[in-house]
Backbone and ligand atoms as CSV (ligand in chain L), in Angstrom:
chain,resi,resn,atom,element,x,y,z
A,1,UNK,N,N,0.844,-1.199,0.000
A,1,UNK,CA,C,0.000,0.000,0.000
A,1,UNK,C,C,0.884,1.255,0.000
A,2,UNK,N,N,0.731,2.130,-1.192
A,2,UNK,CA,C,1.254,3.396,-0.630
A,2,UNK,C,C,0.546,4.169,0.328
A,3,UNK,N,N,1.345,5.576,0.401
A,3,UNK,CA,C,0.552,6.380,1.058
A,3,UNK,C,C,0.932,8.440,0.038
A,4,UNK,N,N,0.464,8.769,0.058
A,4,UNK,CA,C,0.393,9.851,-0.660
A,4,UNK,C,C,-0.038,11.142,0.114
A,5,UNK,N,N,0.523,11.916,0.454
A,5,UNK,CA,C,0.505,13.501,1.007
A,5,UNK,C,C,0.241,14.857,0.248
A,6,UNK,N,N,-0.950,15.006,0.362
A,6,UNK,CA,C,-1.722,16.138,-0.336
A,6,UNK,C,C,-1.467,17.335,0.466
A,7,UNK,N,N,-0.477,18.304,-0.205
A,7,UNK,CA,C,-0.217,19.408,0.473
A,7,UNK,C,C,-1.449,21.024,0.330
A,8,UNK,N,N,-1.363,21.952,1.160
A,8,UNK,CA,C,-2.078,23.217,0.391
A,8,UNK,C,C,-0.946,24.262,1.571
A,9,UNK,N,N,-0.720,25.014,0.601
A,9,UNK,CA,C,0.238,26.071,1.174
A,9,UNK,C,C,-0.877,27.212,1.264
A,10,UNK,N,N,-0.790,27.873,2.510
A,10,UNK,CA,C,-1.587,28.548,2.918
A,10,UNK,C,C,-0.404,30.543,3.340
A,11,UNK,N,N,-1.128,31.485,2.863
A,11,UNK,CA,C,0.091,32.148,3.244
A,11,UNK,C,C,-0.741,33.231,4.012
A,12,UNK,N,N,-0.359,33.691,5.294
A,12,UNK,CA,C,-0.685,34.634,6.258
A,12,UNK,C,C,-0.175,36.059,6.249
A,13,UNK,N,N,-1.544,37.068,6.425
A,13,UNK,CA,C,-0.490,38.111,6.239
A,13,UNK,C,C,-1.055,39.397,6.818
A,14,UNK,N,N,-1.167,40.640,6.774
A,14,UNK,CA,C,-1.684,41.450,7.210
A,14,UNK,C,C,-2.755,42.752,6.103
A,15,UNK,N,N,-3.468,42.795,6.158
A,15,UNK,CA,C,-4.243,44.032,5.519
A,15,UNK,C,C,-3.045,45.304,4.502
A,16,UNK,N,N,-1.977,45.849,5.476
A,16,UNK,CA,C,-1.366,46.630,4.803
A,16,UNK,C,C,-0.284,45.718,3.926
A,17,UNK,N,N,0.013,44.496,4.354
A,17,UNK,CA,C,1.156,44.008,3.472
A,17,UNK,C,C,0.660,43.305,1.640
A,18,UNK,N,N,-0.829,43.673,1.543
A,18,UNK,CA,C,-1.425,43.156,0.677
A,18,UNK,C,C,-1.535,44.576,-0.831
A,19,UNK,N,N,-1.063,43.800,-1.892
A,19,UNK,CA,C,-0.986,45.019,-2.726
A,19,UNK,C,C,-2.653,45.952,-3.013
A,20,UNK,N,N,-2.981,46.879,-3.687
A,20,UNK,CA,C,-3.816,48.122,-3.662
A,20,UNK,C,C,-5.133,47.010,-3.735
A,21,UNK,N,N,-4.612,46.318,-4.829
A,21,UNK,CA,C,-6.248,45.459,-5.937
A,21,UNK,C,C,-6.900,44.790,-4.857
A,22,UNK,N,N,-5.847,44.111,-3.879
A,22,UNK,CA,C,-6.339,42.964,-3.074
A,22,UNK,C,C,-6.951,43.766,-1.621
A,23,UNK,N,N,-6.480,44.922,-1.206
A,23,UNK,CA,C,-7.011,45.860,-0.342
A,23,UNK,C,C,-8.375,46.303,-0.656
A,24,UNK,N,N,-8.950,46.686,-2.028
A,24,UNK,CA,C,-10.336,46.874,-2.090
A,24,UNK,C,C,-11.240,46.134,-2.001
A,25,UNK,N,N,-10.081,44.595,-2.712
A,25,UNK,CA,C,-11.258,43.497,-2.449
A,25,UNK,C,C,-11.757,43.207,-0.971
A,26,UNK,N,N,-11.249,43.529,-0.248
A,26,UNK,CA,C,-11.370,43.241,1.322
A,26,UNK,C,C,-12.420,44.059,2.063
A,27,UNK,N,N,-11.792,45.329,1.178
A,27,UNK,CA,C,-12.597,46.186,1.844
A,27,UNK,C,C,-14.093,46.179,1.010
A,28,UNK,N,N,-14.277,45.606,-0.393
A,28,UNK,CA,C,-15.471,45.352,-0.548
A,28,UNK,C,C,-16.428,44.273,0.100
A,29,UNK,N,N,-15.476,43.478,0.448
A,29,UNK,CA,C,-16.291,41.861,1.313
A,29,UNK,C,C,-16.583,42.474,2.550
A,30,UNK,N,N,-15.751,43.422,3.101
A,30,UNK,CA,C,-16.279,43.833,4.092
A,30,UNK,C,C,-17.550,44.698,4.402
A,31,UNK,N,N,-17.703,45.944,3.147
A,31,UNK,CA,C,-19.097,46.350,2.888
A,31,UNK,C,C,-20.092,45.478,2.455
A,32,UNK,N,N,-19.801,44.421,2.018
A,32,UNK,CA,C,-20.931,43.364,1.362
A,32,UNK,C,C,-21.630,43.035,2.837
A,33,UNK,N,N,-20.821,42.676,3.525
A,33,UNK,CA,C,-21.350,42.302,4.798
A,33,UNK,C,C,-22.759,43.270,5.283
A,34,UNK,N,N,-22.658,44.492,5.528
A,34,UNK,CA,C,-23.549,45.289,5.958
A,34,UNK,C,C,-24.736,45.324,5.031
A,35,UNK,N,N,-24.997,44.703,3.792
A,35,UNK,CA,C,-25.717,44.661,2.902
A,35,UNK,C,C,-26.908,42.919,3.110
A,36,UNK,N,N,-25.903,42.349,3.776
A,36,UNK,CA,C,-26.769,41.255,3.835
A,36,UNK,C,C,-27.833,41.019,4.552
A,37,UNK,N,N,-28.546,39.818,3.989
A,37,UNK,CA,C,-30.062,39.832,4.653
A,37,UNK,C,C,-29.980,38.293,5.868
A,38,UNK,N,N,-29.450,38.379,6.846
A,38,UNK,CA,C,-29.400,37.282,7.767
A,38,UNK,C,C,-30.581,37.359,9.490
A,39,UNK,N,N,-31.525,37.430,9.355
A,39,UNK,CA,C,-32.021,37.811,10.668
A,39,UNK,C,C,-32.237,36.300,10.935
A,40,UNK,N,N,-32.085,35.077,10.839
A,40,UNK,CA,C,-31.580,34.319,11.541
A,40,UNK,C,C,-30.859,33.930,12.159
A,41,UNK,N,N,-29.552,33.967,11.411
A,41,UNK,CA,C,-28.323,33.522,11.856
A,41,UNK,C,C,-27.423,34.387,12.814
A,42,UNK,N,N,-27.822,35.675,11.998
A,42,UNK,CA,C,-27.545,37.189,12.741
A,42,UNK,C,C,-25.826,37.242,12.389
A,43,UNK,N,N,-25.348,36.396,11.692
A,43,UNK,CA,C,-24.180,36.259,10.899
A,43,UNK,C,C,-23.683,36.636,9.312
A,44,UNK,N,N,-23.449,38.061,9.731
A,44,UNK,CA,C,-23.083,38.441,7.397
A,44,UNK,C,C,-22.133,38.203,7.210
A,45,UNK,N,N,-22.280,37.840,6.108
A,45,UNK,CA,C,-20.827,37.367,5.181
A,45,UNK,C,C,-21.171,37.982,4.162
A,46,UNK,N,N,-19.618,38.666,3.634
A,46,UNK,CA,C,-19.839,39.360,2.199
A,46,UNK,C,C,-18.488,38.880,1.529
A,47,UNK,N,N,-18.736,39.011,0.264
A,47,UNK,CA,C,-17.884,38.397,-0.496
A,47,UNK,C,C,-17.689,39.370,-2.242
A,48,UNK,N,N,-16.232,39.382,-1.917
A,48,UNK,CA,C,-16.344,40.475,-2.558
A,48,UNK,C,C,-15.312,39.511,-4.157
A,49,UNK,N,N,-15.602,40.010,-5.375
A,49,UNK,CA,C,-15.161,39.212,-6.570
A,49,UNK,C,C,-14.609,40.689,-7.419
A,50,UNK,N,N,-13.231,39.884,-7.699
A,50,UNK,CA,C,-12.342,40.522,-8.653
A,50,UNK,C,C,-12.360,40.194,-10.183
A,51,UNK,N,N,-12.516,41.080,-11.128
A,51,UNK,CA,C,-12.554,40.228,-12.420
A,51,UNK,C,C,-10.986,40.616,-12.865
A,52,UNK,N,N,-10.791,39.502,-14.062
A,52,UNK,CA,C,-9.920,40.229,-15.171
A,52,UNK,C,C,-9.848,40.942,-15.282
A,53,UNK,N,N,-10.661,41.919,-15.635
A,53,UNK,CA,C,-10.791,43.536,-16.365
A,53,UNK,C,C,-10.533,44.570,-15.203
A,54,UNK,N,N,-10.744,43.944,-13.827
A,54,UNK,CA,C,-10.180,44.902,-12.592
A,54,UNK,C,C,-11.462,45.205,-11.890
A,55,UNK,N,N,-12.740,44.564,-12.516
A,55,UNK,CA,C,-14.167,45.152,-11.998
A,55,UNK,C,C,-14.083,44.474,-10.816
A,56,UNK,N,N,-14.684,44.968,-9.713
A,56,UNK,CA,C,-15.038,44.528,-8.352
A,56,UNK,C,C,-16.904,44.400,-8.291
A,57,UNK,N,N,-17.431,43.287,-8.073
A,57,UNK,CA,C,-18.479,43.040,-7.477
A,57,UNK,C,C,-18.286,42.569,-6.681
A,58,UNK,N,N,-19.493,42.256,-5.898
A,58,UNK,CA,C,-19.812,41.203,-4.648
A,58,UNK,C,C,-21.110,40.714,-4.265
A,59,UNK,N,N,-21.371,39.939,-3.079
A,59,UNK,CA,C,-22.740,39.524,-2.342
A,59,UNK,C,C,-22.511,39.297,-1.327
A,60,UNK,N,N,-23.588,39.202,-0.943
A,60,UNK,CA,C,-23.715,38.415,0.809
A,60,UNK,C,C,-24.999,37.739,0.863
A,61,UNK,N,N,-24.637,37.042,1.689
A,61,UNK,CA,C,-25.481,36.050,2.145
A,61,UNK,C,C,-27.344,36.290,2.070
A,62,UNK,N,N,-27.794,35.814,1.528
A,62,UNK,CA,C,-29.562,35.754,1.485
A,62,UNK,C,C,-29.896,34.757,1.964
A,63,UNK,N,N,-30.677,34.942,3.665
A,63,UNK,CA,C,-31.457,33.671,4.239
A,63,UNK,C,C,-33.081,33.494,4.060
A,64,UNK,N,N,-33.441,32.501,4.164
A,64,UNK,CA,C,-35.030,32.586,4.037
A,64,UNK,C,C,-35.821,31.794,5.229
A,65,UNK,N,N,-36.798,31.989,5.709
A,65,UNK,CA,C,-37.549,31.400,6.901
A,65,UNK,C,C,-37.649,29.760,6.415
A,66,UNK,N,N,-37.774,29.941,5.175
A,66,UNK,CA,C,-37.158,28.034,4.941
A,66,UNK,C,C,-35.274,27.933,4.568
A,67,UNK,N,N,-35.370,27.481,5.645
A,67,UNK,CA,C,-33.638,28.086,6.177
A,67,UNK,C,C,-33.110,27.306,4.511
A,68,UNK,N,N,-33.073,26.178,3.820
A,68,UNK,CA,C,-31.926,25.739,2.926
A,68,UNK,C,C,-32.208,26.729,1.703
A,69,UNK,N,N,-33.358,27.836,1.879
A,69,UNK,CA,C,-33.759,28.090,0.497
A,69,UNK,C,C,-33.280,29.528,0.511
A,70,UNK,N,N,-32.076,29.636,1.452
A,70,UNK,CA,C,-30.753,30.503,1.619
A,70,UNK,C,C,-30.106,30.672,0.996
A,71,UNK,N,N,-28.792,31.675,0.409
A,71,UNK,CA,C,-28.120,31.169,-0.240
A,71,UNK,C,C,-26.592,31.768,0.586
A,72,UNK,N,N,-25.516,30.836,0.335
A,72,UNK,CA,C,-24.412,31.473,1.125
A,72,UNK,C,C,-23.743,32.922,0.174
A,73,UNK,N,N,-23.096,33.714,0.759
A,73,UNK,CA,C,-22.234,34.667,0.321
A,73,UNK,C,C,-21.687,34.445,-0.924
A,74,UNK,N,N,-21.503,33.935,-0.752
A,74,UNK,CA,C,-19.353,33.549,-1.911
A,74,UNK,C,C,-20.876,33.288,-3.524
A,75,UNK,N,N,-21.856,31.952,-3.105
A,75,UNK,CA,C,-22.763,32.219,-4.273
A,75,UNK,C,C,-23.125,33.153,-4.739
A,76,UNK,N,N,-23.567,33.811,-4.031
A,76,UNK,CA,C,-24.672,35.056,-4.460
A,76,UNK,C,C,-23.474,36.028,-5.282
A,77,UNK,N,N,-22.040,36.067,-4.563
A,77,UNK,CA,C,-21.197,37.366,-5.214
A,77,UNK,C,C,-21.171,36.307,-6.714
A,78,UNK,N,N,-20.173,34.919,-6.809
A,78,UNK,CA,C,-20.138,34.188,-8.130
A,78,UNK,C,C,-21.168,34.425,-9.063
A,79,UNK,N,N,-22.112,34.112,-8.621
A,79,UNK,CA,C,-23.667,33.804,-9.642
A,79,UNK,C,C,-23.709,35.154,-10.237
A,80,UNK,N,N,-23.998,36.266,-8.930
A,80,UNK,CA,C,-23.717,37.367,-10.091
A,80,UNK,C,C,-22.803,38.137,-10.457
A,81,UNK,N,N,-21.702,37.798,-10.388
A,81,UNK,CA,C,-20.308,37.923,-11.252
A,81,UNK,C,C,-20.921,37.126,-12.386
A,82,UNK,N,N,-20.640,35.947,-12.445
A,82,UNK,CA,C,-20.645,35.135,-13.922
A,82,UNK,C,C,-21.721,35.655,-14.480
A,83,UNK,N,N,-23.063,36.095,-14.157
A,83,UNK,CA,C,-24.365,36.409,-14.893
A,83,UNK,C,C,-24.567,37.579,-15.620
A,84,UNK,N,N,-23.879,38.435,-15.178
A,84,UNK,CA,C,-23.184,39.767,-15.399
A,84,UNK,C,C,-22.251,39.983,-16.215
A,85,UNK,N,N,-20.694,38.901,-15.924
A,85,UNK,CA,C,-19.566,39.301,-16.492
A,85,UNK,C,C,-19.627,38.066,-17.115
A,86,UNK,N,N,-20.148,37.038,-18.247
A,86,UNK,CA,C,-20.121,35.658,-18.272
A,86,UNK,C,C,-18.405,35.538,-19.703
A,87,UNK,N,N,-18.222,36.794,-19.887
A,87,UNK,CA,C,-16.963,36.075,-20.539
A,87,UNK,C,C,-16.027,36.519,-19.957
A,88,UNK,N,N,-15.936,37.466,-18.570
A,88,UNK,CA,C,-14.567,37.637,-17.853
A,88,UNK,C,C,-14.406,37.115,-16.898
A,89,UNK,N,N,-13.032,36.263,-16.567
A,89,UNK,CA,C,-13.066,35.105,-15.421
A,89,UNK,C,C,-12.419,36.135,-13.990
A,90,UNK,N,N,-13.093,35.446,-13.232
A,90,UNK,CA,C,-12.520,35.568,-11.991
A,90,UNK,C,C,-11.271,35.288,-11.593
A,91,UNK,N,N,-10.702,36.423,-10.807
A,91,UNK,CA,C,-9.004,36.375,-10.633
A,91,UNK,C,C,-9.069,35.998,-9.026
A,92,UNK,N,N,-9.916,36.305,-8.473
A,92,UNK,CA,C,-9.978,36.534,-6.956
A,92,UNK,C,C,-11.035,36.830,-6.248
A,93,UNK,N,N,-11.661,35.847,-5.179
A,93,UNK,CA,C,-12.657,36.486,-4.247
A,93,UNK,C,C,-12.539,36.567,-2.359
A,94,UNK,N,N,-12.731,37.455,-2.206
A,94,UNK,CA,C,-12.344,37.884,-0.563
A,94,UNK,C,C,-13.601,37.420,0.474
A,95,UNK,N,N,-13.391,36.889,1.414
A,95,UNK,CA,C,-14.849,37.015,2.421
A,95,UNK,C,C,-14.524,37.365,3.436
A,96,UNK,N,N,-15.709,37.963,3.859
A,96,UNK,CA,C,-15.696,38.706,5.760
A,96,UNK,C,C,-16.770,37.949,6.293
A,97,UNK,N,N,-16.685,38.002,7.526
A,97,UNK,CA,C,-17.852,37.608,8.025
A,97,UNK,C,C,-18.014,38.715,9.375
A,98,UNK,N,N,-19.601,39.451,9.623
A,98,UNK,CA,C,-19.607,39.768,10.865
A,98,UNK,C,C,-20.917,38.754,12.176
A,99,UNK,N,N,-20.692,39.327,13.429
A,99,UNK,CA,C,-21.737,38.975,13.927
A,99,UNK,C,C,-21.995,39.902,14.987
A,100,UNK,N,N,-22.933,40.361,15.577
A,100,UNK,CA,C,-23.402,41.682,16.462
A,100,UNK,C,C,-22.252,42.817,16.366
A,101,UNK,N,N,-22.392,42.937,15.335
A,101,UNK,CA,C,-21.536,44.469,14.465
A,101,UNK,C,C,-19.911,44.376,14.725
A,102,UNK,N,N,-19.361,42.969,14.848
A,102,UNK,CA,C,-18.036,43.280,14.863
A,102,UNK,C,C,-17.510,42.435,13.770
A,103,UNK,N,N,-16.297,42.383,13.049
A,103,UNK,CA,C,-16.093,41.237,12.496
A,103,UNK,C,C,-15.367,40.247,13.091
A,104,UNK,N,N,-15.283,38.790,12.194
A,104,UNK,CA,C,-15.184,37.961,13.201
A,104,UNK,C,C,-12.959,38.262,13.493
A,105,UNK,N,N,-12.544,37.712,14.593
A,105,UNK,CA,C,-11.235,38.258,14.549
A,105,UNK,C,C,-10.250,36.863,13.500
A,106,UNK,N,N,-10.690,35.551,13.047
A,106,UNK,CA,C,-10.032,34.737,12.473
A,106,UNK,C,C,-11.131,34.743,11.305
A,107,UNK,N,N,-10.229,33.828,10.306
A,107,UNK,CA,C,-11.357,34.252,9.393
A,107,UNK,C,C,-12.137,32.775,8.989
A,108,UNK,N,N,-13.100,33.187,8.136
A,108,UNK,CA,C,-13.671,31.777,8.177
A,108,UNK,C,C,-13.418,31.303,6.078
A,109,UNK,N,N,-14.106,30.509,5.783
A,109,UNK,CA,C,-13.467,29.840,4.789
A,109,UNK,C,C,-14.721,29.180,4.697
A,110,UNK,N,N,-14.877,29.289,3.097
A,110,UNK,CA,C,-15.989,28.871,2.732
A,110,UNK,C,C,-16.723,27.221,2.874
A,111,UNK,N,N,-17.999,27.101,2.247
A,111,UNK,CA,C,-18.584,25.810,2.628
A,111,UNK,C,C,-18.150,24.906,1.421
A,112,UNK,N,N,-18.709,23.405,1.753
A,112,UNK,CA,C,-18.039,22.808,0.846
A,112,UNK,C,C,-18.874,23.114,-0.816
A,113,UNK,N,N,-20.275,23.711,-0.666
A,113,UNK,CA,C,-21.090,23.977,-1.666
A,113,UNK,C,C,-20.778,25.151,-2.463
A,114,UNK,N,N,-19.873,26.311,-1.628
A,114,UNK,CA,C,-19.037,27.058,-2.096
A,114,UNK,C,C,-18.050,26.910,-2.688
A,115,UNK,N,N,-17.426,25.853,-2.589
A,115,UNK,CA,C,-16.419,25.370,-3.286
A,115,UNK,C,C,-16.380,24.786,-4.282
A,116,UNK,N,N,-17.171,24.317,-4.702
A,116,UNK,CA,C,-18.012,23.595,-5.455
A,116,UNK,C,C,-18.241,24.246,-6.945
A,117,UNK,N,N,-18.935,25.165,-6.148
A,117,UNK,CA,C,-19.526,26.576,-7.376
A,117,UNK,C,C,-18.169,27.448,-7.771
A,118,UNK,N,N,-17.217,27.414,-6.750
A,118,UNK,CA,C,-15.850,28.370,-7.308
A,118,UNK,C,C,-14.638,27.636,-7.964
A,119,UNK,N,N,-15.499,26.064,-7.822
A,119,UNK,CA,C,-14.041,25.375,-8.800
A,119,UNK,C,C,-14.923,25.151,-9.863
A,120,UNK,N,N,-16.250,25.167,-10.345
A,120,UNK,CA,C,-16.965,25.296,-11.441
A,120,UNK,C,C,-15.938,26.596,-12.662
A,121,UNK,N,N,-16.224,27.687,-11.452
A,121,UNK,CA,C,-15.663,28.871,-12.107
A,121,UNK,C,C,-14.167,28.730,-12.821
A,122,UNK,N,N,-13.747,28.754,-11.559
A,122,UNK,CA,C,-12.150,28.618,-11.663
A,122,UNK,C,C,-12.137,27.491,-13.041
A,123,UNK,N,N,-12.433,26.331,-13.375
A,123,UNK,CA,C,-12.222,25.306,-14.237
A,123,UNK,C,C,-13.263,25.858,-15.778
A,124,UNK,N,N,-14.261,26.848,-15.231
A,124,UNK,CA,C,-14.569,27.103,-16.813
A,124,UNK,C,C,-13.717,28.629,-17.443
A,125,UNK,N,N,-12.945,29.065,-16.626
A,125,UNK,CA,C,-12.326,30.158,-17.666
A,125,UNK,C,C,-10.677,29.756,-17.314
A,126,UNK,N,N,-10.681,28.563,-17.226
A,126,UNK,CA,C,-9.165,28.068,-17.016
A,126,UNK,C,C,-7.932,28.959,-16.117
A,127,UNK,N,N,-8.456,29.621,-15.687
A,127,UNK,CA,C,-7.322,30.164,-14.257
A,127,UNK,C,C,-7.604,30.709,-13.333
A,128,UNK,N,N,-6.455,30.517,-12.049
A,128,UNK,CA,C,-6.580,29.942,-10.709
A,128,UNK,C,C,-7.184,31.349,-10.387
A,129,UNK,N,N,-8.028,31.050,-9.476
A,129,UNK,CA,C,-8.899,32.009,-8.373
A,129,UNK,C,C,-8.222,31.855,-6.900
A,130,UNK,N,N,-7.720,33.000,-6.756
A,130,UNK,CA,C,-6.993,33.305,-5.349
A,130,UNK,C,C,-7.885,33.599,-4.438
A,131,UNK,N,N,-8.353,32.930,-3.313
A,131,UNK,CA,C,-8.668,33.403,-2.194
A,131,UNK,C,C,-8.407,33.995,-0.998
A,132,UNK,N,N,-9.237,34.582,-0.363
A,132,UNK,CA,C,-8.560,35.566,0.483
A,132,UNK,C,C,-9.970,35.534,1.764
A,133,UNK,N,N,-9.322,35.142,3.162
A,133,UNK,CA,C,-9.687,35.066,3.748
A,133,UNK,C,C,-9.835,36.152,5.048
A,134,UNK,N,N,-10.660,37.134,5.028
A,134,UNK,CA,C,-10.084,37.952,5.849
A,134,UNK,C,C,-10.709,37.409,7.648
A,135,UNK,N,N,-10.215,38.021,7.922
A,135,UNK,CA,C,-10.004,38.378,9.611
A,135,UNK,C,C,-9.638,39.127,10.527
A,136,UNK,N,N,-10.032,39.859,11.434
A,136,UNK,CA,C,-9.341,41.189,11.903
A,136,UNK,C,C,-7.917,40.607,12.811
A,137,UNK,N,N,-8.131,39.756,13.078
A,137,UNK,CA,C,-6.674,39.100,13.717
A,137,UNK,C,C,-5.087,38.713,12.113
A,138,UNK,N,N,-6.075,38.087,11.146
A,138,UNK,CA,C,-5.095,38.007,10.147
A,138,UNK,C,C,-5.952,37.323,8.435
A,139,UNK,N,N,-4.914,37.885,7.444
A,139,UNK,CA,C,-5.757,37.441,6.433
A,139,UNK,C,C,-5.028,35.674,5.833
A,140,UNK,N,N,-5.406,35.158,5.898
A,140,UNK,CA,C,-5.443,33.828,4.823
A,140,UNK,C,C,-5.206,34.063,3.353
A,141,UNK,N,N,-4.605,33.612,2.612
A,141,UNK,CA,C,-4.426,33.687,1.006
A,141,UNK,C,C,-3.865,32.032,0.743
A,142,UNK,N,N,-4.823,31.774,-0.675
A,142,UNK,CA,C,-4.916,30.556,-0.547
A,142,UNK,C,C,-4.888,30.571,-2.487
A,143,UNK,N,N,-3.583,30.346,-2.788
A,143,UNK,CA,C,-3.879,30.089,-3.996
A,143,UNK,C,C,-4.533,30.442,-5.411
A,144,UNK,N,N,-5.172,29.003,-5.438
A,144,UNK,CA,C,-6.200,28.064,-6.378
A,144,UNK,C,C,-7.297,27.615,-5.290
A,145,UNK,N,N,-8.736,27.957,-5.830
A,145,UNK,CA,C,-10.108,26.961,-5.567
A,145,UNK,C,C,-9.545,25.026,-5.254
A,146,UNK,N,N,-9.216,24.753,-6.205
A,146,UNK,CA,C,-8.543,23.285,-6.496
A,146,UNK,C,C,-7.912,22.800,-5.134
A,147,UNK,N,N,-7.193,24.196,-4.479
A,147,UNK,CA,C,-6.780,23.392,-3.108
A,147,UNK,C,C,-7.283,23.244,-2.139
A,148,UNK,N,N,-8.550,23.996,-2.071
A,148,UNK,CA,C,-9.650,24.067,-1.219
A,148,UNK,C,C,-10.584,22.585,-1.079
A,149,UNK,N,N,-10.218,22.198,-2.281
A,149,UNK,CA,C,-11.163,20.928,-2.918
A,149,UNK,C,C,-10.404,20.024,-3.590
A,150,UNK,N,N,-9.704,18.986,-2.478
A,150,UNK,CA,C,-9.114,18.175,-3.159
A,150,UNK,C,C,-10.129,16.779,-3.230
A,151,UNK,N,N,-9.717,15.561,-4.462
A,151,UNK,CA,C,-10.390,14.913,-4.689
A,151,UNK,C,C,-12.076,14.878,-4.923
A,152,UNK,N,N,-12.231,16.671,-5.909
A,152,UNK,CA,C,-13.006,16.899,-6.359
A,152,UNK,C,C,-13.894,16.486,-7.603
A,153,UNK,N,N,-14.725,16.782,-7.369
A,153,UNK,CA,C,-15.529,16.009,-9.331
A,153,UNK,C,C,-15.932,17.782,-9.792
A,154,UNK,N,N,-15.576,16.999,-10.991
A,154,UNK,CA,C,-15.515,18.083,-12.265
A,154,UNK,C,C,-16.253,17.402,-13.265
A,155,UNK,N,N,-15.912,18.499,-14.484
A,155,UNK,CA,C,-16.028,18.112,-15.862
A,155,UNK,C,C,-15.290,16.982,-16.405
A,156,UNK,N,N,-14.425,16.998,-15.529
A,156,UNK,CA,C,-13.217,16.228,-16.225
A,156,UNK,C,C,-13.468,14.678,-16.037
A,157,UNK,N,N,-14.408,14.214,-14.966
A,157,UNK,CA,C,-14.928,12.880,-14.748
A,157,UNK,C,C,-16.152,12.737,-15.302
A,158,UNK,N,N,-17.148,13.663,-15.241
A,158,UNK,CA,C,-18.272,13.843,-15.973
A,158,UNK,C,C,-18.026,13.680,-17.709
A,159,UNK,N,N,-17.049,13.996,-18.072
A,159,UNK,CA,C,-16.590,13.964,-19.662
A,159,UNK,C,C,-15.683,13.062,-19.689
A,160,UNK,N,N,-15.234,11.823,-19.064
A,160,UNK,CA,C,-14.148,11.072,-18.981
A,160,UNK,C,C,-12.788,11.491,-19.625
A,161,UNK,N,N,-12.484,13.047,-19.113
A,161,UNK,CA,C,-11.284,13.352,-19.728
A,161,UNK,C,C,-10.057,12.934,-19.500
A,162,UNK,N,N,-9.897,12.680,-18.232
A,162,UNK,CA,C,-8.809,11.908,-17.728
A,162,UNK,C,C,-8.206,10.511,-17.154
L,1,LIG,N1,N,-22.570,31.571,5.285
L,1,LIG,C1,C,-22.027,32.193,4.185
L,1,LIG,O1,O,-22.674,33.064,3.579
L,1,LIG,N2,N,-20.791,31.837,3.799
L,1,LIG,C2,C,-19.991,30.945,4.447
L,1,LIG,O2,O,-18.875,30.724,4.028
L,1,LIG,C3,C,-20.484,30.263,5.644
L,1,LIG,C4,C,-21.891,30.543,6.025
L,1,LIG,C5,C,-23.890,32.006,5.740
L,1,LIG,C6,C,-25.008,31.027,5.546
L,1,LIG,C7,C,-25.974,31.491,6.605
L,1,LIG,O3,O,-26.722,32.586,6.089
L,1,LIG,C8,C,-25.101,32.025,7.711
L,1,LIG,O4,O,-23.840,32.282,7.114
L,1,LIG,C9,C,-24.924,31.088,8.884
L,1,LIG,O5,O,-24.503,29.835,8.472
């Protein structure tokens, strides 16, 4: 039997040590937050999306009294990025999360259904989507989607490409 070691390099860092592009994105996930509709959870998350072309959108989170018929953050910014921008790919998306008006101090990292939908992305305009995890204690930067989601299904099993 072998055994095989799946690495993900994760890199830590601070708000000012992050260049201009990646500073707005932060600071847009962070306004996304105040935009969201959570009176359940009482938890916003905003998520803020970088295109190619340098455009910044975002979303946050939409809950509904039939709690699954919610949708998380990171979706709502993707869906309408791609619906909007459907031939410019995503370079990068940031998330915040708050809860009783502070943000959280570590950061959090998306669901696995989020991941899901951002290696969709990432794999239909063929390059890597950097994530960025913020936190008021420290930010996360993570690549590629792909490392978020290892031993994922794609197109590529669905189309027996490989
Ligand atoms: N949520 C997000 O929007 N993104 C995440 O990465 C984790 C969780 C939302 C879903 C729900 O509205 C609330 O946070 C509590 O789970």
């Amino acid at each position: 039997m072998q055994e095989k070691i799946h690495q993900i390099v994760t890199r830590i860092c601070r708000y000012d040590e992050l260049p201009q592009e990646y500073q707005a994105l932060i600071d847009e996930a962070k306004r996304q937050t105040e935009k969201s509709y959570a009176p359940y959870s009482n938890f916003h998350v905003g998520a803020g999306v970088l295109l190619a072309d340098g455009t910044i959108t975002g979303g946050n989170n939409q809950e509904n009294a039939a709690y699954p018929s919610g949708l998380c953050a990171e979706r709502v910014a993707l869906f309408h990025a791609n619906s909007q921008y459907p031939n410019v790919a995503v370079r990068a998306i940031a998330i915040a999360a708050s809860t009783g008006g502070k943000f959280l101090q570590s950061p959090i990292s998306p669901c696995g259904a989020c991941r899901q939908v951002l290696l969709e992305t990432e794999n239909r305009f063929g390059q890597p989507i950097e994530v960025l995890l913020y936190g008021e204690k420290e930010i996360l930067l993570i690549k590629k989607v792909a490392d978020l989601l290892p031993f994922n299904f794609s197109d590529k099993q669905l189309f027996n490409k490989e």
